[in-house]
N, C-alpha and C positions, 0 to 999 in steps of 0.2 A: 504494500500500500504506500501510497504518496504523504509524505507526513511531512508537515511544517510547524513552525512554532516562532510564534511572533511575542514579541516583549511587547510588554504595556506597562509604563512606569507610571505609577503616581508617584508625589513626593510625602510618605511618612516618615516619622522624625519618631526613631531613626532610621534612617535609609538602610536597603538591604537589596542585594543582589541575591534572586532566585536563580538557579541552574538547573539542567536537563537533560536526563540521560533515557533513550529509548532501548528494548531489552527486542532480543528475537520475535517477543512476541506480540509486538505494538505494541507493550505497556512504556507507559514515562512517569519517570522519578521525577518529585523536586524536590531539590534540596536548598538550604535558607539557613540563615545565623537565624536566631532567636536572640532576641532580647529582655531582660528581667522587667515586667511589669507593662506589659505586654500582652496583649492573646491576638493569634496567626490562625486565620482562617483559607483553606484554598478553598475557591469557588472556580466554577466552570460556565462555559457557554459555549453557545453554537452561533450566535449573531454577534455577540460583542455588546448587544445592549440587554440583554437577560440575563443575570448569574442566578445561579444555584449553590447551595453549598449543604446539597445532603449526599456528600460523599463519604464512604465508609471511611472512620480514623481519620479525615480532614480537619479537626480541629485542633489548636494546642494552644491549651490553657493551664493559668498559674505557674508561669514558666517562673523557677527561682532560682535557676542562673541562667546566662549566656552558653549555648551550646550552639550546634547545625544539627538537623532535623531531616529526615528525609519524607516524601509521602510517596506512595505508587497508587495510580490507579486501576485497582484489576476490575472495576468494572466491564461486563460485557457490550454494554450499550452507549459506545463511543461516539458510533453512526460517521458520516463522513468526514466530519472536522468536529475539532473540538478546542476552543481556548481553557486556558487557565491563568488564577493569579494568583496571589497569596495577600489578602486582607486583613492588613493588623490593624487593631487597636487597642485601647487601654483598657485593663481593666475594671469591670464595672463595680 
Protein backbone atom coordinates (compact mmCIF):
# COMPACT_ATOMS: atom_id res chain seq x y z
CA UNK A 1 0.00 0.00 0.00
CA UNK A 2 0.96 3.68 -0.77
CA UNK A 3 1.43 5.28 2.72
CA UNK A 4 2.21 8.91 3.45
CA UNK A 5 2.60 10.99 6.52
CA UNK A 6 2.25 14.56 6.78
CA UNK A 7 3.28 16.64 9.97
CA UNK A 8 0.94 19.15 11.33
CA UNK A 9 2.57 21.34 14.00
CA UNK A 10 0.61 23.38 16.31
CA UNK A 11 2.71 25.22 18.77
CA UNK A 12 2.38 23.78 22.41
CA UNK A 13 4.49 24.81 25.16
CA UNK A 14 6.39 22.76 25.36
CA UNK A 15 7.09 21.97 21.81
CA UNK A 16 7.69 18.21 20.91
CA UNK A 17 8.73 16.50 17.96
CA UNK A 18 6.56 13.36 17.11
CA UNK A 19 8.37 10.49 14.83
CA UNK A 20 7.23 7.60 12.73
CA UNK A 21 8.10 4.21 12.13
CA UNK A 22 5.93 1.96 9.60
CA UNK A 23 6.27 -2.13 10.50
CA UNK A 24 5.61 -4.84 7.49
CA UNK A 25 2.49 -4.60 8.39
CA UNK A 26 1.18 -1.16 7.69
CA UNK A 27 1.19 -0.56 11.32
CA UNK A 28 2.93 3.01 12.48
CA UNK A 29 4.42 3.81 15.60
CA UNK A 30 4.70 7.25 17.23
CA UNK A 31 6.94 8.07 19.32
CA UNK A 32 7.12 11.63 21.59
CA UNK A 33 9.07 13.10 24.63
CA UNK A 34 6.50 13.51 27.36
CA UNK A 35 6.58 16.15 29.49
CA UNK A 36 5.65 16.38 33.49
CA UNK A 37 2.35 17.88 33.95
CA UNK A 38 1.03 17.27 30.84
CA UNK A 39 -1.45 14.68 29.23
CA UNK A 40 -0.77 13.59 25.24
CA UNK A 41 -3.51 12.42 23.46
CA UNK A 42 -3.18 10.84 19.71
CA UNK A 43 -6.18 11.48 17.72
CA UNK A 44 -6.66 10.51 14.16
CA UNK A 45 -8.58 11.53 10.96
CA UNK A 46 -9.39 10.89 7.50
CA UNK A 47 -10.08 14.75 6.21
CA UNK A 48 -7.90 16.67 8.60
CA UNK A 49 -10.84 18.47 9.91
CA UNK A 50 -12.54 15.56 12.14
CA UNK A 51 -10.38 13.88 14.90
CA UNK A 52 -11.14 11.16 16.99
CA UNK A 53 -9.27 9.88 19.78
CA UNK A 54 -10.88 6.49 20.74
CA UNK A 55 -7.97 4.76 19.89
CA UNK A 56 -6.81 1.80 21.93
CA UNK A 57 -3.99 2.88 24.63
CA UNK A 58 -3.96 6.49 22.83
CA UNK A 59 -3.96 8.38 25.97
CA UNK A 60 -1.13 9.22 28.53
CA UNK A 61 -1.99 10.76 31.41
CA UNK A 62 -0.40 11.85 34.88
CA UNK A 63 2.90 11.73 33.24
CA UNK A 64 5.43 12.28 36.58
CA UNK A 65 8.40 12.49 34.68
CA UNK A 66 9.90 13.39 31.23
CA UNK A 67 10.32 10.14 29.28
CA UNK A 68 9.60 9.02 25.13
CA UNK A 69 6.58 7.09 24.70
CA UNK A 70 5.68 5.12 21.85
CA UNK A 71 1.86 4.36 20.43
CA UNK A 72 1.07 1.76 17.55
CA UNK A 73 -1.83 1.56 15.86
CA UNK A 74 -3.02 -2.03 15.34
CA UNK A 75 -6.34 -1.11 14.45
CA UNK A 76 -7.97 -2.88 11.50
CA UNK A 77 -9.83 -0.15 10.12
CA UNK A 78 -7.33 2.30 8.76
CA UNK A 79 -9.21 2.58 5.33
CA UNK A 80 -7.25 4.56 2.78
CA UNK A 81 -5.59 7.34 4.40
CA UNK A 82 -5.39 8.05 7.64
CA UNK A 83 -3.68 11.22 9.71
CA UNK A 84 -2.58 11.40 13.02
CA UNK A 85 -1.33 13.98 15.82
CA UNK A 86 -0.60 13.98 19.39
CA UNK A 87 -2.69 16.47 21.43
CA UNK A 88 -1.21 17.75 24.67
CA UNK A 89 -2.50 19.48 27.30
CA UNK A 90 -2.54 20.38 30.89
CA UNK A 91 -3.70 18.62 33.34
CA UNK A 92 -7.06 19.05 34.52
Amino acid sequence: ADLSVRSIVEAPNPPFIVSHLFDSSDSITLSWSTSVGFDDQVQYSTDLENWFDDLQNSSFNDISNSSTVSFTDISDAKGPIRFYRVKRTTEP
